[in-house]
PLY file of the C-alpha trace (Angstrom):
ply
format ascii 1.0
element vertex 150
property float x
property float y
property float z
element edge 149
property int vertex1
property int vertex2
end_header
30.32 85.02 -7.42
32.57 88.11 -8.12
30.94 91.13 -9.89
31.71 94.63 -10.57
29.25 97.13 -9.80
29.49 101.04 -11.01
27.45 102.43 -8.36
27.67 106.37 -7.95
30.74 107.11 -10.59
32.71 104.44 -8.53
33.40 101.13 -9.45
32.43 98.55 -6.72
33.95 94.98 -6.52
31.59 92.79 -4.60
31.64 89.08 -3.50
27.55 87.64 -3.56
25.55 85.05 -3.91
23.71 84.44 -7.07
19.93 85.67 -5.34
21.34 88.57 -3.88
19.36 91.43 -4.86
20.93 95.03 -5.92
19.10 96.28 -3.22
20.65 94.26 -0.71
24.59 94.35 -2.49
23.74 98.08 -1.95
22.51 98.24 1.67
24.26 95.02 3.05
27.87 95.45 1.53
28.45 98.72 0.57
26.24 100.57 3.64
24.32 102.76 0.68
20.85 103.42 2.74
19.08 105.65 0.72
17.34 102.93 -1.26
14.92 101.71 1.39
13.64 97.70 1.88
10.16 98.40 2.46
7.47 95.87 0.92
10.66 93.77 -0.64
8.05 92.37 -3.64
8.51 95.72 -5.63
4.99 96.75 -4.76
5.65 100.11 -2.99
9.03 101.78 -4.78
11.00 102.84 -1.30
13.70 100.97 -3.23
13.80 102.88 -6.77
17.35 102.87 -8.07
18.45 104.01 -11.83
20.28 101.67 -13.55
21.90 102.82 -16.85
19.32 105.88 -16.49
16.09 104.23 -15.74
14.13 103.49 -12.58
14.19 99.93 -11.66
13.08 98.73 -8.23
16.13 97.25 -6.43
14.33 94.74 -4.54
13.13 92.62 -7.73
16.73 93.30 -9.60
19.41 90.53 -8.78
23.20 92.51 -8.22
24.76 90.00 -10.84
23.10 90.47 -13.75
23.30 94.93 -13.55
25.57 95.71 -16.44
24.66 99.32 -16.39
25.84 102.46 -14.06
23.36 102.28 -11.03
22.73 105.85 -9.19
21.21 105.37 -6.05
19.46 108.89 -4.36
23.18 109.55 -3.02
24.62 109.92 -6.31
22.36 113.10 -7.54
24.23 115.81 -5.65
26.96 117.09 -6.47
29.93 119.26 -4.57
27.30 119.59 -1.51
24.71 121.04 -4.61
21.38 119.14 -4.50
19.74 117.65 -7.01
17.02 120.39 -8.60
14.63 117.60 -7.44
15.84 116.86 -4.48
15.68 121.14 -3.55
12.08 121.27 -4.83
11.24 117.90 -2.23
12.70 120.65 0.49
10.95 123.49 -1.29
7.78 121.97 -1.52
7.77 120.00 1.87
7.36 116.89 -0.02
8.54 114.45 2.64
7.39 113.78 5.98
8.53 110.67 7.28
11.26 110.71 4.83
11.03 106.29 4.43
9.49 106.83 0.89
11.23 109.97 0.00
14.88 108.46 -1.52
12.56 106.39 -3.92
10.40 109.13 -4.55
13.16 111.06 -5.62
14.22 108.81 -7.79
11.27 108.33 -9.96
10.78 111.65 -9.97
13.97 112.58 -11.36
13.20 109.79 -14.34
10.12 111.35 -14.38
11.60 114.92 -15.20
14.52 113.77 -17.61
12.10 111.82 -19.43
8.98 114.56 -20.02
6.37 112.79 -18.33
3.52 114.61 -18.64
0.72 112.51 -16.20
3.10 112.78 -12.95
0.76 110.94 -10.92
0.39 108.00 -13.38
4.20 107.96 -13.71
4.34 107.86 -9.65
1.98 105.65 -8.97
4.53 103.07 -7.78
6.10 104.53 -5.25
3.92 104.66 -2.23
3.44 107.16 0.55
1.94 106.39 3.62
2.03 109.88 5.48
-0.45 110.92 1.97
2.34 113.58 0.64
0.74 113.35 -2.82
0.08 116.55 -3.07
3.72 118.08 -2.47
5.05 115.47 -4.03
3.40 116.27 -7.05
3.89 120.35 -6.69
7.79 119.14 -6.43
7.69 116.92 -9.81
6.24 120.69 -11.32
8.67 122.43 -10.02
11.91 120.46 -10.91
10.05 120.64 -14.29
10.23 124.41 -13.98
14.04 124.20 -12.88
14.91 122.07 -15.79
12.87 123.37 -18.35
14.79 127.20 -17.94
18.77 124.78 -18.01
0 1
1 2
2 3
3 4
4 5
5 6
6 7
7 8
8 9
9 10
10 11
11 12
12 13
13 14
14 15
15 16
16 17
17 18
18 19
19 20
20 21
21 22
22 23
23 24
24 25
25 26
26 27
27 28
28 29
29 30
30 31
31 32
32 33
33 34
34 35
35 36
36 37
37 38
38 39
39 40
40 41
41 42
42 43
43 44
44 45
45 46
46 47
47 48
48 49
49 50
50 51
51 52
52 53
53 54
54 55
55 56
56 57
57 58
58 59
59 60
60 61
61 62
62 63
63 64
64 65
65 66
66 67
67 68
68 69
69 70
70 71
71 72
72 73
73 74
74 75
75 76
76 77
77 78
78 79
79 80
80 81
81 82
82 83
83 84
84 85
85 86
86 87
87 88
88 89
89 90
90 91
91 92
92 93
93 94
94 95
95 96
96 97
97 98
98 99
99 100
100 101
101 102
102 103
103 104
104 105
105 106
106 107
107 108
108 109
109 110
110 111
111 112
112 113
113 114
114 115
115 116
116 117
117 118
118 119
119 120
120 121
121 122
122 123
123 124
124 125
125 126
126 127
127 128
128 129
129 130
130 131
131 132
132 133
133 134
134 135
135 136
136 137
137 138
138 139
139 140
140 141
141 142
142 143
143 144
144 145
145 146
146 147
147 148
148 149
């Protein structure tokens, strides 16, 4: 089937099968890698993606029926400026591997815009293996910080 994705500010005409997930579309069709295929059963967030604003795990959401703009950890930036999220990740030296780290961006961001107040309970989806909790956390606070003071 033919659908029209809005994926980054740019419209995106793809050709897939009904089961295709966003996450693949993304990956597979239009080479966006940030999302990551990691457990594939939506168990361990490497594959967080907003769609019309909210963090929804692109492995468990089929391409065809997104109706909303999807920003994928690409489409934070902006004119080589990073994300305030994605500079406290660097500040805080919340990545090691880097496989979770697009997803964990992600939720963190939502996690920001939308006030959270119990980061960790907000996170707990989006698994780390190389245990950067801690950094993680300390970048959540100071995006926080950052967007609090905009």
């Amino acid at each position: 089937m033919d659908i029209s994705l809005e994926i980054n500010g740019r419209t995106e005409q793809l050709s897939v099968d009904p089961g295709v997930t966003l996450l693949d579309a993304l990956r597979e069709q239009l080479a966006i890698t940030g999302p990551k295929k990691g457990c594939d059963r939506g168990q361990c967030g490497a594959c967080t993606v907003h769609v019309g604003g909210r963090p929804v795990l692109s492995c468990l959401t089929l391409a065809a029926t997104v109706q909303q703009p999807v920003t994928t950890v690409e489409g934070l930036s902006a004119d080589d400026q990073l994300h305030p999220v994605q500079q406290a990740f660097v500040d805080q030296d919340a990545l090691q591997c880097g496989f979770c780290t697009s997803g964990q961006v992600m939720s963190a961001v939502a996690a920001v815009e939308q006030g959270v107040e119990d980061v960790r309970e907000f996170m707990s989806g989006n698994i780390c293996r190389c245990a950067a909790y801690p950094n993680i956390v300390a970048a959540v606070e100071q995006a926080r910080r950052v967007d609090a003071s905009l």
